[in-house]
C-alpha positions in Angstrom: 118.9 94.4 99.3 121.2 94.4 102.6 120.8 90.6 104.3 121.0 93.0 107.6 117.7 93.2 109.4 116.7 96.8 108.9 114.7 99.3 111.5 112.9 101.0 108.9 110.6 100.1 105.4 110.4 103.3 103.7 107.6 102.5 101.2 106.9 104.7 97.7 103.6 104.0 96.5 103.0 105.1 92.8 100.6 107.0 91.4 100.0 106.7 87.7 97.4 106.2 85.1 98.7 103.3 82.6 97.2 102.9 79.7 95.3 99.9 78.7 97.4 97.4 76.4 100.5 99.5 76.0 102.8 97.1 77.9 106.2 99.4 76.6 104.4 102.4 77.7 103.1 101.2 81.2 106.8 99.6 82.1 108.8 103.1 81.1 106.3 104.3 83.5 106.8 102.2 86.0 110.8 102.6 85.4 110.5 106.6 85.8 108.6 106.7 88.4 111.2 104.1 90.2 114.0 106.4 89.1 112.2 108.9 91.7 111.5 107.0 94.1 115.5 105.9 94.1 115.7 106.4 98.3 112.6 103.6 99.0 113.5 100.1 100.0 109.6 99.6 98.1 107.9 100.7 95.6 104.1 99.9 95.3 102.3 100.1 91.7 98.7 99.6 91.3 96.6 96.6 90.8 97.3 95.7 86.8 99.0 98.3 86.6 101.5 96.6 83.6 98.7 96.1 81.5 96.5 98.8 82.2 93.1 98.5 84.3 90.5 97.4 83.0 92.4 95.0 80.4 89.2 93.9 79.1 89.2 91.1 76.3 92.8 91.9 75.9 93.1 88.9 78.4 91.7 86.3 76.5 94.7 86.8 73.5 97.8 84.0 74.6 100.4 86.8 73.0 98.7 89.7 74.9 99.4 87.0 78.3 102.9 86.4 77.3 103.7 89.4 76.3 102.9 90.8 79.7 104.4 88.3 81.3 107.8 88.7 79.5 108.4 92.7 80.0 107.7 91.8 83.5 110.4 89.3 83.6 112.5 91.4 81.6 111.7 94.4 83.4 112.7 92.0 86.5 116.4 91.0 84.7 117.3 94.5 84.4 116.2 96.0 87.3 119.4 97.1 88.5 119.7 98.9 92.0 116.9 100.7 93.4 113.4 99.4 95.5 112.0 96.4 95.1 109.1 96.9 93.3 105.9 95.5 93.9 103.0 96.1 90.7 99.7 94.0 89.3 100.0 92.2 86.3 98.3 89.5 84.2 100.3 86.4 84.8 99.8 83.3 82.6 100.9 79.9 83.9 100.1 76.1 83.8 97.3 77.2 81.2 95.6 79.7 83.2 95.9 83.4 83.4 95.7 85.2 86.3 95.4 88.5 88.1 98.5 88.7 90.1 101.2 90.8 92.3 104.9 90.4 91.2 107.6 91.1 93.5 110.5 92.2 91.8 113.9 92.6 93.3 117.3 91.7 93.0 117.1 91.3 89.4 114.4 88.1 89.4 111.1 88.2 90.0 110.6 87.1 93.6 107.0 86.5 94.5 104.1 85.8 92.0 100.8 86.4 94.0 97.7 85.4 93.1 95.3 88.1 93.9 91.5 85.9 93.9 93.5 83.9 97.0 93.7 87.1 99.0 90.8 86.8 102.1 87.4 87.6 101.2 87.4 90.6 103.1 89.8 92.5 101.3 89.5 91.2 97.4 86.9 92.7 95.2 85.6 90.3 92.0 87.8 87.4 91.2 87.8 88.5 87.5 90.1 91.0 85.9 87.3 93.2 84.4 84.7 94.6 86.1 82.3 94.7 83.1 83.2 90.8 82.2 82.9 89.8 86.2 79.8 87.4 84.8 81.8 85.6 81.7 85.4 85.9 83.2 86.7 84.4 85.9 90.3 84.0 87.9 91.3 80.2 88.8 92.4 80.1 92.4 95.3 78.5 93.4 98.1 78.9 96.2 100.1 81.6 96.1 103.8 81.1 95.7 104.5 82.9 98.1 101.8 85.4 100.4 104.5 87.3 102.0 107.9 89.2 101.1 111.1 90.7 102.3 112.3 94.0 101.6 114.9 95.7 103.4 115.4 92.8 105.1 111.4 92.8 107.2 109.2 90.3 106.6 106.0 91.6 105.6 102.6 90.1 105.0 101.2 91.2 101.4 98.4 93.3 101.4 96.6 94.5 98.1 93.2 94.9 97.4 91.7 94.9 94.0 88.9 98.0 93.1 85.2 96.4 93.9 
């Protein structure tokens, strides 16, 4: 990404249905549809959209958590030139798992995001299956950062979760 301040954020936003628990799958996905998308300074993937929405109990397995979290930061290693992209993810740390928005881009990932510490107003349930909202629930805590660059604009994140 240019360090030049730009005058335009041409945003792709991807549309795809991942499937549930196939991490390979969902991440060759994500990669071919990025390949398209080559001309965007952005590319937007859905909420979980790594691990497939609804991951159900699939969230409660440590390996299913780490393995998620390990395509993403290998996805994020070999990212190579293109947009930034910006997709939903289960993302354990510290012992907790959460529901979160990466931000990956020049080869790291950039931005973890918490999505239960996005305002009331445009979150859904705090849990990362609809079914489970009564038994399973996200641990808040502050984001590292809420905001990005791409392109070179500062940019406030905004996702909402389905609910």
């Amino acid at each position: 990404m240019s360090q030049t301040p730009a005058t335009r954020l041409k945003i792709a936003l991807a549309q795809a249905n991942p499937v549930v628990g196939d991490l390979d799958g969902n991440i060759a996905k994500l990669r071919a549809m990025r390949a398209k998308a080559a001309d965007a300074d952005l590319i937007v993937f859905p909420e979980l959209f790594v691990t497939g929405y609804p991951p159900e109990d699939l969230v409660l397995k440590p390996a299913f958590q780490a393995a998620a979290r390990a395509r993403v930061e290998g996805l994020a290693a070999n990212l190579g030139p293109g947009p930034a992209v910006l997709t939903g993810t289960v993302w354990p740390e510290g012992g907790k798992v959460y529901n979160a928005i990466v931000l990956l881009e020049a080869d790291k990932v950039a931005a973890v995001i918490d999505l239960s510490t996005a305002p009331r107003r445009v979150r859904g349930p705090q849990c990362l299956s609809l079914p489970a909202c009564g038994r399973l629930r996200l641990e808040a805590r502050t984001p590292i950062r809420p905001d990005f660059t791409a392109a070179a604009i500062r940019a406030p994140t905004f996702l909402c979760p389905m609910g």
